[in-house]
C-alpha positions in Angstrom: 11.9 -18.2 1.2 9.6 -19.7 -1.3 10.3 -23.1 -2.5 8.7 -24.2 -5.5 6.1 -26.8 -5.8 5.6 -26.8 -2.1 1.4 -27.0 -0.8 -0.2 -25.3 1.9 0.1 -28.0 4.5 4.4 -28.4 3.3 4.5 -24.9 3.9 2.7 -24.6 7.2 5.0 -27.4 8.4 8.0 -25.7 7.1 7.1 -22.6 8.7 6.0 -24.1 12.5 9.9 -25.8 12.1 11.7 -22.9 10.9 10.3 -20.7 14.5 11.1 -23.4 16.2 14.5 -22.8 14.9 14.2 -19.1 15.4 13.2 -19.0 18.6 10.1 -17.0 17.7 7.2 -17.4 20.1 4.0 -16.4 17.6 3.6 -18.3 14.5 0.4 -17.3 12.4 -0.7 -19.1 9.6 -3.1 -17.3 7.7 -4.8 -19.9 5.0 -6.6 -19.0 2.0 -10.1 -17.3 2.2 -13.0 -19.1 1.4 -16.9 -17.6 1.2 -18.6 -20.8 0.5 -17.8 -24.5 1.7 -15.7 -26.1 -0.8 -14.4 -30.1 0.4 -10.9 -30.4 -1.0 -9.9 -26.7 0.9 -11.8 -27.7 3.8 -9.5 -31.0 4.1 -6.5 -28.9 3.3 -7.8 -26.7 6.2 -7.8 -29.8 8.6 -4.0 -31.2 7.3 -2.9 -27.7 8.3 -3.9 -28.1 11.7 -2.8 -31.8 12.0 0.8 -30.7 11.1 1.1 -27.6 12.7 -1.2 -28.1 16.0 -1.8 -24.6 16.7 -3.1 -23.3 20.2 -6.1 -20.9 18.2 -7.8 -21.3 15.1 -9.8 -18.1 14.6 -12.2 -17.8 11.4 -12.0 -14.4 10.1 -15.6 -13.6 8.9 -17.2 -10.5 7.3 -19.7 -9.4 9.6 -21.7 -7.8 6.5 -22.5 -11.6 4.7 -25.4 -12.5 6.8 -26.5 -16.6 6.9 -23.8 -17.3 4.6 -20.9 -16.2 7.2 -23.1 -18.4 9.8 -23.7 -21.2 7.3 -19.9 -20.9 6.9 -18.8 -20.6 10.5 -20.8 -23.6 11.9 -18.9 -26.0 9.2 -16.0 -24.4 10.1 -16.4 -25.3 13.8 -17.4 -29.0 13.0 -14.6 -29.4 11.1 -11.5 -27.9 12.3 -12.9 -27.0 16.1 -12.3 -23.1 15.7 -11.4 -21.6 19.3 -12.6 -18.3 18.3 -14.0 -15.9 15.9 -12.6 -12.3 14.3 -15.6 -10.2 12.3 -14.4 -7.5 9.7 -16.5 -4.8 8.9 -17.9 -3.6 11.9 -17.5 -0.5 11.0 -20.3 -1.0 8.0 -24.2 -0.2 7.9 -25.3 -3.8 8.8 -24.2 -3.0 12.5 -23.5 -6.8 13.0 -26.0 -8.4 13.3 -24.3 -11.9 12.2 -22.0 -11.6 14.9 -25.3 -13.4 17.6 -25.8 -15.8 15.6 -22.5 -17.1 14.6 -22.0 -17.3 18.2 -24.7 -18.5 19.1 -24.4 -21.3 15.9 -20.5 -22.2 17.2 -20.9 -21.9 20.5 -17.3 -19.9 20.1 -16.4 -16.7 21.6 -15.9 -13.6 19.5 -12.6 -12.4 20.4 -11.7 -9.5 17.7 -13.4 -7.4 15.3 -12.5 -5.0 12.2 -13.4 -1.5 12.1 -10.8 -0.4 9.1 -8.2 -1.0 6.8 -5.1 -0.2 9.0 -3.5 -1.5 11.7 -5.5 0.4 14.6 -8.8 -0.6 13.1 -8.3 -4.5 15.1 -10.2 -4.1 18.4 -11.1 -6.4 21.1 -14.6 -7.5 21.0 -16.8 -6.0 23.8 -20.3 -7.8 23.7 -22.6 -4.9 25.3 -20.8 -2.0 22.9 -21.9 -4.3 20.1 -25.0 -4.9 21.3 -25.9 -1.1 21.6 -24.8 -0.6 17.5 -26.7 -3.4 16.6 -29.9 -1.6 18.4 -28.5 2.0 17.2 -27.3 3.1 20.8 -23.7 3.9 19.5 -20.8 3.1 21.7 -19.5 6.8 23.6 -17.0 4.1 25.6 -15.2 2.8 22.4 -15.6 7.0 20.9 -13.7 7.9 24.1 -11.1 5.1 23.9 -10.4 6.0 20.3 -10.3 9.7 21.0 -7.4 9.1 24.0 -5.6 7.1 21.5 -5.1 9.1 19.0 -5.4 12.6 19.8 -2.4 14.4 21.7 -3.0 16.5 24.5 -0.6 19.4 24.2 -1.2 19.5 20.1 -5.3 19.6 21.2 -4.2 22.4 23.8 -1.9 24.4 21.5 -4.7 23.7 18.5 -7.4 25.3 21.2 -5.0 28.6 21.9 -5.0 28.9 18.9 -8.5 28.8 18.1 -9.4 30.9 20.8 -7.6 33.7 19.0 -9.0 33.6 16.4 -6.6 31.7 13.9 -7.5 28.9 11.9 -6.1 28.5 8.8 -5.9 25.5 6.3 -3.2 23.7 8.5 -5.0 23.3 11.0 -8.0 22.4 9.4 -5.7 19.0 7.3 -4.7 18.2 11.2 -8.3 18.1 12.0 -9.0 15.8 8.9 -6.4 13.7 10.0 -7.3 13.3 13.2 -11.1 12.0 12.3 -9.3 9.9 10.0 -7.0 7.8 12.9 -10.5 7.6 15.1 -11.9 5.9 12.0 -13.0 8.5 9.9 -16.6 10.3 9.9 -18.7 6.7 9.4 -16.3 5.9 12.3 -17.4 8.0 14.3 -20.8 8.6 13.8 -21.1 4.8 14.2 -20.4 5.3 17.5 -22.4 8.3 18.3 -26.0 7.7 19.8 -29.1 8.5 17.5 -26.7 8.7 14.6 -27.3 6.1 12.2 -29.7 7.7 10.0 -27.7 10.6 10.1 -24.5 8.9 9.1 -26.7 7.4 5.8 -27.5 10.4 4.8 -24.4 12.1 4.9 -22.8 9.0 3.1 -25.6 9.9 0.5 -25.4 13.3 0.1 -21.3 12.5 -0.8 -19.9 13.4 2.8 -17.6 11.0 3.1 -14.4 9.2 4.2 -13.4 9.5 0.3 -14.1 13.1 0.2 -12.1 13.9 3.5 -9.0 12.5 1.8 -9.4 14.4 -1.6 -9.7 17.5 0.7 -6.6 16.3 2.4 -5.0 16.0 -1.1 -5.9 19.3 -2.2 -4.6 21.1 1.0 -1.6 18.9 0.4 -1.4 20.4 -3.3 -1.3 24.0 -1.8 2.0 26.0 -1.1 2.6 26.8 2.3 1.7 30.4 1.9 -1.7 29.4 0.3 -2.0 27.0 3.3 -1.6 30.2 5.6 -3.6 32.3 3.7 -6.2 30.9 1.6 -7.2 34.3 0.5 -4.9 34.6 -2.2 -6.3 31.7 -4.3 -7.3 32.8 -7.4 -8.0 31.3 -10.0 -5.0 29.9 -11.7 -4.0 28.5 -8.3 -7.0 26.6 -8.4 -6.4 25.2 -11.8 -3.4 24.0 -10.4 -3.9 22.7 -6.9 -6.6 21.0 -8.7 -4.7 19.1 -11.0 -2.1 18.2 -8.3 -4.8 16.7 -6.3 -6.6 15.2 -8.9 -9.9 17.1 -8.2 -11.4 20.2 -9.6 -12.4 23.5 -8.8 -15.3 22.9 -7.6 -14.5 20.8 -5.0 -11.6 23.0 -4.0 -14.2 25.8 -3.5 -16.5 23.5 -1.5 -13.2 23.2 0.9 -12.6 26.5 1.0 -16.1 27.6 2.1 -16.0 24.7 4.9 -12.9 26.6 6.3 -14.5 30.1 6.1 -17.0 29.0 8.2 -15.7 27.4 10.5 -12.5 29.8 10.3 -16.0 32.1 11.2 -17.3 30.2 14.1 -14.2 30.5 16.4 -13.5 34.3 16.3 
């Protein structure tokens, strides 16, 4: 519960007491962020750990910040003692690059790192798979890893059957959206690909997205299942209103509907 008037270091205590009571094994105490050095947080940051004298003390740092996450890192360390570091943002264009020098700066290993917003997008840091994105190698082991995670292999075999026949309709095409969505989405992916950083920007400027694979999920969403089934029958005012449903417009719905054609195309 929250008790009023309480500060971060009575609260801390409070909680290391109250699963000690519980029985619970893991405590984590996440404290306030902080992007630049500031002394009365940094000596609330050290009263935490006096009253709560936890096994790891991890700085979460975005890996996109540059000098300032290793400016920020290092008094970090000299202060509290950090065990560790967690870098958010792998996932982004700067590949990392802040990640050597912060270790190298703390002398601390980096244990985690952030490639997404959701749950699954926490991974355990592997220095050589780094090192290749940071040199534009990709990372096909972390690609393959992802891909047995969260693809099925009797939906993939049924989806190939399928394929293979000939049928492909708009279905199976939000199931393939979805599944490039779980593996991180196309920057994702392409992040991990060899060769396919300049490719990735250019896609990311020409508006192929993440952001437009989930209004093209929304839109296929808006659809009935019989214009899922058979996309042929939208017509105009079907458009109009799939469009407003999905909060898109035509033109974006006909953009989808030509992707599908095609590749509806490729496999018969």
């Amino acid at each position: 519960p929250i008790v009023g008037g309480q500060t971060p270091v009575d609260i801390a205590r409070r909680a290391v007491q109250a699963a000690k009571l519980g029985g619970h094994d893991v405590v984590i105490l996440d404290t306030a962020g902080r992007t630049h050095i500031d002394e009365p947080l940094m000596v609330e940051m050290a009263d935490i750990k006096k009253v709560s004298s936890p096994h790891e003390i991890l700085l979460v740092a975005d890996s996109l910040t540059g000098q300032d996450a290793v400016n920020l890192a290092k008094s970090f360390d000299e202060r509290v003692g950090i065990t560790g570091l967690v870098l958010t943002r792998m996932d982004g264009d700067g590949r990392g690059g802040a990640a050597l020098s912060m270790r190298a700066v703390t002398g601390k290993p980096i244990k985690l790192i952030g490639t997404g917003e959701k749950m699954d997008g926490l991974e355990e840091f592997h220095p050589k798979r780094i090192a290749d994105r940071i040199l534009g190698m990709g990372d096909i082991i972390s690609l393959v890893e992802k891909a047995a995670e969260n693809i099925d292999a009797e939906q993939a075999a049924a989806m190939a059957k399928k394929m293979q026949s000939g049928k492909f309709d708009l279905n199976d095409l939000a199931g393939q959206l979805q599944q490039m969505s779980k593996m991180g989405g196309m920057g994702g992916i392409m992040g991990m690909m060899p060769g396919m950083g300049k490719m990735k920007d250019q896609m990311a400027a020409a508006g192929l997205d993440d952001k437009m694979f989930g209004r093209q999920l929304a839109i296929i969403s808006s659809m009935t299942k019989a214009e899922r089934a058979n996309p042929d029958i939208l017509k105009h005012s079907r458009k109009k209103r799939i469009a407003a449903g999905s909060g898109t417009d035509a033109a974006e719905i006909n953009k989808l509907l030509k992707m599908h054609r095609g590749m509806a195309d490729m496999m018969k």
